[in-house]
C-alpha positions as CSV (number, residue, x, y, z in Angstrom):
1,X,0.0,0.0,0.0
2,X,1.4,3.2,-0.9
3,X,0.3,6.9,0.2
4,X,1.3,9.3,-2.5
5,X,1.7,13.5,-1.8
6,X,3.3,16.3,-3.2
7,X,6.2,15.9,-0.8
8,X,6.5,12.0,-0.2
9,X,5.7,8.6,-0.6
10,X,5.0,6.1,1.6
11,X,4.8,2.3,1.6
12,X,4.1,0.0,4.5
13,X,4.9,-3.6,5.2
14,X,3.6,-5.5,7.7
15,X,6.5,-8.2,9.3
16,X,5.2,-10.3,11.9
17,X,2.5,-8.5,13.9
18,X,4.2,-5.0,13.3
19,X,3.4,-2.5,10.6
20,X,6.4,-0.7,9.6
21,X,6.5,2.1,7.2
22,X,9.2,3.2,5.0
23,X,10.0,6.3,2.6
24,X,12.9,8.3,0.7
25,X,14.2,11.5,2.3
26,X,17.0,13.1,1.1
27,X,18.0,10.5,-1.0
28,X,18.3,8.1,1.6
29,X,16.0,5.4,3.2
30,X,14.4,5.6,6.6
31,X,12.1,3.7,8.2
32,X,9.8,2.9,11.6
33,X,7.2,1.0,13.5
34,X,3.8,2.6,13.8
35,X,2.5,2.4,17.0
36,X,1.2,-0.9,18.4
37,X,-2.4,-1.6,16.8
38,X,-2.2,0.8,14.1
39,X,-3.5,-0.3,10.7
40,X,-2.6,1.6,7.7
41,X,-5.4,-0.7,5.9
42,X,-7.7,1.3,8.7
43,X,-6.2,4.8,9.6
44,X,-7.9,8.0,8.5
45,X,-6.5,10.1,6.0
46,X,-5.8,12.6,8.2
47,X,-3.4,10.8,9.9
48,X,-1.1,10.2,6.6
49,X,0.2,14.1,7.7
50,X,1.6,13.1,11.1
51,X,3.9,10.4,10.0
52,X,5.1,11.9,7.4
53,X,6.1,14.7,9.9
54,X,7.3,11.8,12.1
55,X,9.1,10.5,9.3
56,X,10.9,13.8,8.9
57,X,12.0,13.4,12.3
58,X,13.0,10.1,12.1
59,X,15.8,11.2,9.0
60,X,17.0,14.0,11.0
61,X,17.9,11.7,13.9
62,X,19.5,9.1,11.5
63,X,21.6,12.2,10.2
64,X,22.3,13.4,13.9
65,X,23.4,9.7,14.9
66,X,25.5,9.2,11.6
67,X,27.3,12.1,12.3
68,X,28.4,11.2,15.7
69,X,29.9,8.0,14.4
70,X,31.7,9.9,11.6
């Protein structure tokens, strides 16, 4: 399943009893779980804005922790 906007796509998998959902920011791949018992087969519309805001988030903290290392 794959959410399409003007700034992002977004596909989700579901591994084990977990949804996960994954994107492309800044040319580079990031990814996490969605809270326990959230469907994306099921989730308002609405809701599409706040993970890709957390999926924003997400990038900037892999930056953040790939810089450390570096």
């Amino acid at each position: 399943m794959q959410k399409s906007s003007s700034q992002s796509e977004v596909l989700f998998q579901k591994l084990g009893h977990i949804w996960y959902v994954f994107s492309e920011i800044n040319n580079e791949l990031v990814y996490s779980a969605l809270p326990e018992g959230m469907n994306p087969h099921t989730t308002k519309l609405e809701l599409y804005h706040v993970i890709e805001e957390h999926m924003q988030k997400v990038s900037k903290q892999y930056k953040e922790i790939k810089a450390q290392v570096a």
